[in-house]
KEKE-3310 file (N, C-alpha, C; in steps of 0.2 Angstrom, whole numbers, plus 5000, padded with zeros to 4 digits):
npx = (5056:5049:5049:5051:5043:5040:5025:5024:5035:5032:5020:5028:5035:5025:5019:5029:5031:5016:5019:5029:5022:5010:5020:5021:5034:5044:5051:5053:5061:5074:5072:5058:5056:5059:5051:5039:5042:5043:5029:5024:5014:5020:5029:5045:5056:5051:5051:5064:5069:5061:5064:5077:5074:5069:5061:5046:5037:5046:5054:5048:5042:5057:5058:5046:5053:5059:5059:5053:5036:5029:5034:5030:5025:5032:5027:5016:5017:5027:5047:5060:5072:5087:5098:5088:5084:5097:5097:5089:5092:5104:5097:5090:5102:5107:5095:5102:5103:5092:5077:5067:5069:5065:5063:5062:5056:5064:5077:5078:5079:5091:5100:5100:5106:5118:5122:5124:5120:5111:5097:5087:5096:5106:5096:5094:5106:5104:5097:5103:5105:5113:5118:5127:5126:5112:5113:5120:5108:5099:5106:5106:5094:5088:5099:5090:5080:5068:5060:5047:5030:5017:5020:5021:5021:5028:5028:5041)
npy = (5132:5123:5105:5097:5082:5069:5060:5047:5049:5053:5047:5033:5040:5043:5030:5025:5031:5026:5014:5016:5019:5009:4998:5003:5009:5023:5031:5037:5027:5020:5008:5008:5016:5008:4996:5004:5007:4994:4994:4999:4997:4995:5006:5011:5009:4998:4989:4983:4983:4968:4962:4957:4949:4953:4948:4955:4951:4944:4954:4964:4955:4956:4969:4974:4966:4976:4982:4981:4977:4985:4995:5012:5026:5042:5055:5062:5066:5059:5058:5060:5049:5049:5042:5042:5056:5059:5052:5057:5070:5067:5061:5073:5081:5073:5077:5089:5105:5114:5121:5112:5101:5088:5075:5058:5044:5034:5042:5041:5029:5025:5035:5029:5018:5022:5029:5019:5017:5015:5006:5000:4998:4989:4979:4976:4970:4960:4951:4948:4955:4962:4976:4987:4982:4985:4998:5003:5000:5009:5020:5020:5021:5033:5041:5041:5044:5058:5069:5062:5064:5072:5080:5084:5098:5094:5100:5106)
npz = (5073:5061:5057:5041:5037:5026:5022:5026:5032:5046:5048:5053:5063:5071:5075:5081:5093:5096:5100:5109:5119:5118:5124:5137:5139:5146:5135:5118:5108:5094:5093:5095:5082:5074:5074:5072:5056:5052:5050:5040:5027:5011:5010:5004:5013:5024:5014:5011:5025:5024:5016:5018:5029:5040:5054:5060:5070:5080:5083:5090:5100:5107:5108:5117:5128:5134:5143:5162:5164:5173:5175:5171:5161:5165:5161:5152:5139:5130:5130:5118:5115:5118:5106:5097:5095:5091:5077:5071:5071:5060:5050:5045:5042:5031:5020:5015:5014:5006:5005:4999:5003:5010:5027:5022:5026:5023:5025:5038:5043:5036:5043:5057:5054:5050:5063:5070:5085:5099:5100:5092:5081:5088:5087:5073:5070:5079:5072:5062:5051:5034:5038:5030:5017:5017:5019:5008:5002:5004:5001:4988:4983:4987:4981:4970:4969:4969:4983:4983:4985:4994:5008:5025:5039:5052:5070:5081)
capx = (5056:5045:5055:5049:5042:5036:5018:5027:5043:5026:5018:5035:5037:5020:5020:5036:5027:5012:5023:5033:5013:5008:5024:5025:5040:5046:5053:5050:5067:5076:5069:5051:5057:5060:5044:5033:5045:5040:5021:5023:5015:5021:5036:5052:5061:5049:5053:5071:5069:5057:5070:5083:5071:5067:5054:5044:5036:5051:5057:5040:5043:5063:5058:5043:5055:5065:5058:5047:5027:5026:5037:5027:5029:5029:5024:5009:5021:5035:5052:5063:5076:5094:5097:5080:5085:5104:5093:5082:5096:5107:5090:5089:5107:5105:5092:5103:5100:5088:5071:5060:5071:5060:5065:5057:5056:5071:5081:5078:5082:5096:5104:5100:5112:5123:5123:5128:5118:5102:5093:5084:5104:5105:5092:5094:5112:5105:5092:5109:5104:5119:5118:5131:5120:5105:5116:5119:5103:5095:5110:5106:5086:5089:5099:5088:5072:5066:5059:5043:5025:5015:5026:5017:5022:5028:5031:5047)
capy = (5130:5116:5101:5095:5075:5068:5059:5040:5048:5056:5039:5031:5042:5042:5024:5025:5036:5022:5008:5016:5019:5000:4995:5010:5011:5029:5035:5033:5026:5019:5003:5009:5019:5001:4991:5009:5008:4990:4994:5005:4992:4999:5010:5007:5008:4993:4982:4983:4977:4963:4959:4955:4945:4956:4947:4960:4949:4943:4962:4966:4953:4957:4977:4972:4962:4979:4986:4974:4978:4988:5004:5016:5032:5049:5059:5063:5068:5053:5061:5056:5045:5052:5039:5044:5061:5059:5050:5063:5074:5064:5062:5080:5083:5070:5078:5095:5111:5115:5123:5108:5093:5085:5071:5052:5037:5030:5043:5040:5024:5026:5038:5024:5012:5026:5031:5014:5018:5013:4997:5000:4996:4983:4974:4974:4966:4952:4947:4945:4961:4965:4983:4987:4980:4989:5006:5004:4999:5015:5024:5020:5023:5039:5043:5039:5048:5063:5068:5060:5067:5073:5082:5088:5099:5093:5104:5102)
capz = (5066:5059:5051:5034:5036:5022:5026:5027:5039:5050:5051:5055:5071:5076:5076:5086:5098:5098:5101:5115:5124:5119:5131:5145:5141:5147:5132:5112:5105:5087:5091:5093:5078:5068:5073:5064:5048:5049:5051:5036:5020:5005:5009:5001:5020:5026:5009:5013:5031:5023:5010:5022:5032:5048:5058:5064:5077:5086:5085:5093:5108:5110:5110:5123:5135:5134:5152:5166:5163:5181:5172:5168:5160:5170:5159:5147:5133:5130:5128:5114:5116:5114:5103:5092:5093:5085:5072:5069:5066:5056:5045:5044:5039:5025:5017:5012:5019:5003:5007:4997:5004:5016:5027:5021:5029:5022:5028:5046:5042:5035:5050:5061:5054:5050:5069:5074:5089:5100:5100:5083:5075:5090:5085:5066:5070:5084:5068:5056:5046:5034:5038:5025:5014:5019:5021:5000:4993:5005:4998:4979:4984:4990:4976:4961:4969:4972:4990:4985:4986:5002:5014:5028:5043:5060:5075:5082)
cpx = (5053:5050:5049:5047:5040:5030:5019:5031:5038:5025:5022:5035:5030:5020:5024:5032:5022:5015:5025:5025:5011:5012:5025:5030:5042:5048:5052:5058:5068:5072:5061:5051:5053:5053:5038:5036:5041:5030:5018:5020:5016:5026:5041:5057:5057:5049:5059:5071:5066:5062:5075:5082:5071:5062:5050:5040:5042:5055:5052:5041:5052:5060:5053:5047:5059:5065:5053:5041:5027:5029:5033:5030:5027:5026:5020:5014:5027:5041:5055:5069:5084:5095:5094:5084:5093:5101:5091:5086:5099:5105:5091:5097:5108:5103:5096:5101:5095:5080:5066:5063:5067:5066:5059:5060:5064:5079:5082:5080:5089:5102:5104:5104:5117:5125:5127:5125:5113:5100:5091:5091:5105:5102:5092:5101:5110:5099:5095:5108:5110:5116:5121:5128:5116:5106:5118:5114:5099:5098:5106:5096:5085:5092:5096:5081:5070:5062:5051:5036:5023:5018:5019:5023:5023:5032:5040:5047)
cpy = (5123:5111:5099:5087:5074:5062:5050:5042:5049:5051:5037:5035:5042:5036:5023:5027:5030:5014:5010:5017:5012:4999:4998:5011:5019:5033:5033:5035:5022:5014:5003:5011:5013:4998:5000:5009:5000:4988:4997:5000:4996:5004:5006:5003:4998:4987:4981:4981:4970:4956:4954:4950:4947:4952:4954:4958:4947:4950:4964:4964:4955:4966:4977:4971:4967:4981:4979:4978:4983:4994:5006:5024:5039:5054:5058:5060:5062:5058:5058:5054:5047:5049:5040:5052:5063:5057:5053:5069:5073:5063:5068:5080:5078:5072:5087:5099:5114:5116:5117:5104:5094:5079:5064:5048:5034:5034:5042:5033:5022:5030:5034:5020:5017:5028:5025:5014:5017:5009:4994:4997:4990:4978:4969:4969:4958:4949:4945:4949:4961:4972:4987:4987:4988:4997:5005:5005:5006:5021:5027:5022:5030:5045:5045:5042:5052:5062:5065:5066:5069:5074:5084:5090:5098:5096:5102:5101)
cpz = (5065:5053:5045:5035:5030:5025:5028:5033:5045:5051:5058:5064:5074:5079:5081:5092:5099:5102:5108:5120:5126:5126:5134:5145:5140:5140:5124:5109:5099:5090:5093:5085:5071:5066:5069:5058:5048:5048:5045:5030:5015:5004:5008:5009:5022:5021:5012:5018:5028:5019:5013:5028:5040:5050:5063:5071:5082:5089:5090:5102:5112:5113:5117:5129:5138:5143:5155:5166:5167:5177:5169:5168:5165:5169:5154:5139:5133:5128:5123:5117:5115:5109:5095:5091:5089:5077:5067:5066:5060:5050:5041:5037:5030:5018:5012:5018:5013:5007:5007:4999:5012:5018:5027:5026:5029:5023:5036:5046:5040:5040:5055:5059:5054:5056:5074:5081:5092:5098:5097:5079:5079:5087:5079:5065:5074:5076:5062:5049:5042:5033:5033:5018:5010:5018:5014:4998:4999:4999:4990:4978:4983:4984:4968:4962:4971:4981:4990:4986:4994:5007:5018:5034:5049:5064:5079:5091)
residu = (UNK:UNK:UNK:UNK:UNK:UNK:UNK:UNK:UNK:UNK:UNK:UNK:UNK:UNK:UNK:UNK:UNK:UNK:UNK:UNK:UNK:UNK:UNK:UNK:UNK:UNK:UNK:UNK:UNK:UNK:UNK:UNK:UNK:UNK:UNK:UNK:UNK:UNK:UNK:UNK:UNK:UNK:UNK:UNK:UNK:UNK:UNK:UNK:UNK:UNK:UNK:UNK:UNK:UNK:UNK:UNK:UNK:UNK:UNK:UNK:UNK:UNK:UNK:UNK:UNK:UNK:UNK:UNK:UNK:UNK:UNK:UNK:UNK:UNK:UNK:UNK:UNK:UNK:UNK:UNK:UNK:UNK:UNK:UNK:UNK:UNK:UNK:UNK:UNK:UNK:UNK:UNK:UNK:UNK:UNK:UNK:UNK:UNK:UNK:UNK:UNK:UNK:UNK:UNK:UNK:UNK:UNK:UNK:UNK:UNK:UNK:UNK:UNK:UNK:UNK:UNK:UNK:UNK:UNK:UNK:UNK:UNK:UNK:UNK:UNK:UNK:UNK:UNK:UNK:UNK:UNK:UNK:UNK:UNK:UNK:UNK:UNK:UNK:UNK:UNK:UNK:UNK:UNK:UNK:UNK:UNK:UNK:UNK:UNK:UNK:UNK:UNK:UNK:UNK:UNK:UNK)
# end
């Protein structure tokens, strides 16, 4: 069954996916996730880290220093990250079980803090995020706007 992204959440993971190639690191996890929400200009998700004063370059070299340069991935394919994939569900489960609810940017976002989980919510806590915060004004985001235009299809 194909999940429903919309054409910001799709970036968002690809980026993710590019991020974890940049650094070899074996697997594409929430804090790959974080640094493609913050690559994203113009979405709501990447205002709200900006808001609160994410540095995306120190994220950039903490997520770098995660593995030592010599690791390399094994496979072609990067696997997802258990972590990422709680995420992913959580996202899902967010959106309703309604045919036309897509999931956006700002729910992956918001299932990462809610998850409390993986290095993407690490992170956001060692840069003095109030998460709290950030998990209302998604909330009130979320609630005030439809699913947004351009969804597109991605495989599962």
């Amino acid at each position: 069954m194909a999940d429903r992204h919309n054409v910001l959440a799709a970036r968002g993971l690809l980026n993710a996916r590019g991020f974890a190639r940049e650094f070899s690191h074996p697997w594409i996890g929430s804090e790959h996730l974080l640094l493609g929400i913050l690559g994203l200009e113009g979405s709501a998700a990447q205002a709200l880290l900006r808001a609160r004063g994410v540095d995306g370059e120190a994220l950039r070299r903490e997520v770098e220093r995660m593995l030592p340069a010599d690791v390399k991935p094994e496979r072609a394919r990067l696997p997802l990250a258990d972590s990422l994939r709680r995420v992913i569900d959580a996202a899902r489960e967010l959106t309703g079980s309604g045919v036309l609810e897509e999931v956006r940017l700002e729910h992956l976002l918001l299932a990462m803090l809610r998850e409390r989980a993986g290095m993407g919510y690490a992170l956001l806590l060692k840069q003095d995020v109030d998460v709290l915060d950030l998990e209302r004004d998604l909330v009130a985001l979320l609630e005030g706007e439809g699913t947004g235009q351009g969804s597109v299809q991605l495989g599962a």
